[in-house]
C-alpha positions as CSV (number, residue, x, y, z in Angstrom):
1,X,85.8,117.8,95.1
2,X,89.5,117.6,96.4
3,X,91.1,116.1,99.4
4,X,94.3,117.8,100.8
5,X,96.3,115.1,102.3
6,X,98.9,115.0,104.7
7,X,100.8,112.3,103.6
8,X,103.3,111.8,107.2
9,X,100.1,112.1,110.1
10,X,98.5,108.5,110.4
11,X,95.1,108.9,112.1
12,X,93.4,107.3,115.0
13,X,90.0,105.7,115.0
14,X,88.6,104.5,118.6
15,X,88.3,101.3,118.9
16,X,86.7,101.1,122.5
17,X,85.3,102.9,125.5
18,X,86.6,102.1,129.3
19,X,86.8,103.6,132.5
20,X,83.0,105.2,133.3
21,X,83.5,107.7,135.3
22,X,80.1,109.5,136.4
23,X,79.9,113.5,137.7
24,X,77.2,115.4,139.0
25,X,77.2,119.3,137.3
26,X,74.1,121.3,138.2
27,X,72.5,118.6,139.5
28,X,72.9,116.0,136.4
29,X,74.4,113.2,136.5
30,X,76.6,111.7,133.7
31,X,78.7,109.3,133.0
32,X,81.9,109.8,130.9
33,X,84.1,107.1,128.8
34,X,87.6,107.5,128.3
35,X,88.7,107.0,124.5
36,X,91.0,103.9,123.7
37,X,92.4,105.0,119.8
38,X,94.5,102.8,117.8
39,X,95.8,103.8,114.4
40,X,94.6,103.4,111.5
41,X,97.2,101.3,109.4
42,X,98.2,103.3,105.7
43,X,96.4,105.8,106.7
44,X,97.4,109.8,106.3
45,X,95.0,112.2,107.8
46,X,93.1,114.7,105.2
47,X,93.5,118.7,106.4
48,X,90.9,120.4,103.8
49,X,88.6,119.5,101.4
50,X,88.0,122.1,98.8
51,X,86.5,122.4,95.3
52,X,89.4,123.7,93.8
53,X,93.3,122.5,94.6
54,X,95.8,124.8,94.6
55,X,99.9,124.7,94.9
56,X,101.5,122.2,97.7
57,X,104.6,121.0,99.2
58,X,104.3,117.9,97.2
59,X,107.3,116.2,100.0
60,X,104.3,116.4,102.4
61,X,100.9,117.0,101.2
62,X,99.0,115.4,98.2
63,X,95.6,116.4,96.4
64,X,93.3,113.5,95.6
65,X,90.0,113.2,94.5
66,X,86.9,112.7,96.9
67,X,83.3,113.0,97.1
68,X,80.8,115.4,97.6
69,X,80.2,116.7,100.9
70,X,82.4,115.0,103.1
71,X,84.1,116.4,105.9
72,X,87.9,116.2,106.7
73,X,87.7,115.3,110.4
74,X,85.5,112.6,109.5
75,X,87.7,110.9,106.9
76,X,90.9,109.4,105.9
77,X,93.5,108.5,103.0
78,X,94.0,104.9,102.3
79,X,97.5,104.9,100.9
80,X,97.2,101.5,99.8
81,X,94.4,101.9,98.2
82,X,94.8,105.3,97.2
83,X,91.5,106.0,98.0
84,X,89.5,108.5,100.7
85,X,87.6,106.7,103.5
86,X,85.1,107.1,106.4
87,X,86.8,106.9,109.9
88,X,84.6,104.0,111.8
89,X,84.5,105.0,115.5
90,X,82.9,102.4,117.8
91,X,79.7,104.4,119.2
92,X,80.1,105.7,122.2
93,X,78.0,103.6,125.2
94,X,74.6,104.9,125.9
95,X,74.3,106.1,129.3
């Protein structure tokens, strides 16, 4: 498989969850979190993953090799290490 990076958009990861908020809707309550994101450093955020590349502004994007079955909203491009990695969230709290 291929990773299509974008080489100049760095990408968040949350780091922690503040701010509880709770709402009733149809008579549920629930509590919601507000998001506290901090970027990841070398990072570049990968737009598609495909099985076969095909021709890119090579200023601003970059194929790279990845593995099977991942999905691009739930990975990153090291550029340090050259290398595709998972995004680590911190969990969300349980309610």
């Amino acid at each position: 498989m291929k990773a299509l990076v974008e080489l100049h958009v760095p990408v968040e990861k949350i780091v922690s969850w503040t701010d509880p908020v709770e709402s009733t809707i149809d008579g549920e309550t629930m509590t919601r979190y507000t998001r506290n994101k901090e970027v990841i450093a070398d990072s570049a955020r990968v737009c598609e993953v495909a099985e076969n590349s095909f021709d890119v502004n090579p200023t601003n994007l970059l194929w790279v090799d990845c593995e099977d079955g991942i999905k691009a909203e739930e990975v990153y491009y090291d550029k340090v290490s050259q290398t595709v990695k998972p995004i680590n969230h911190v969990a969300p709290p349980s309610s």
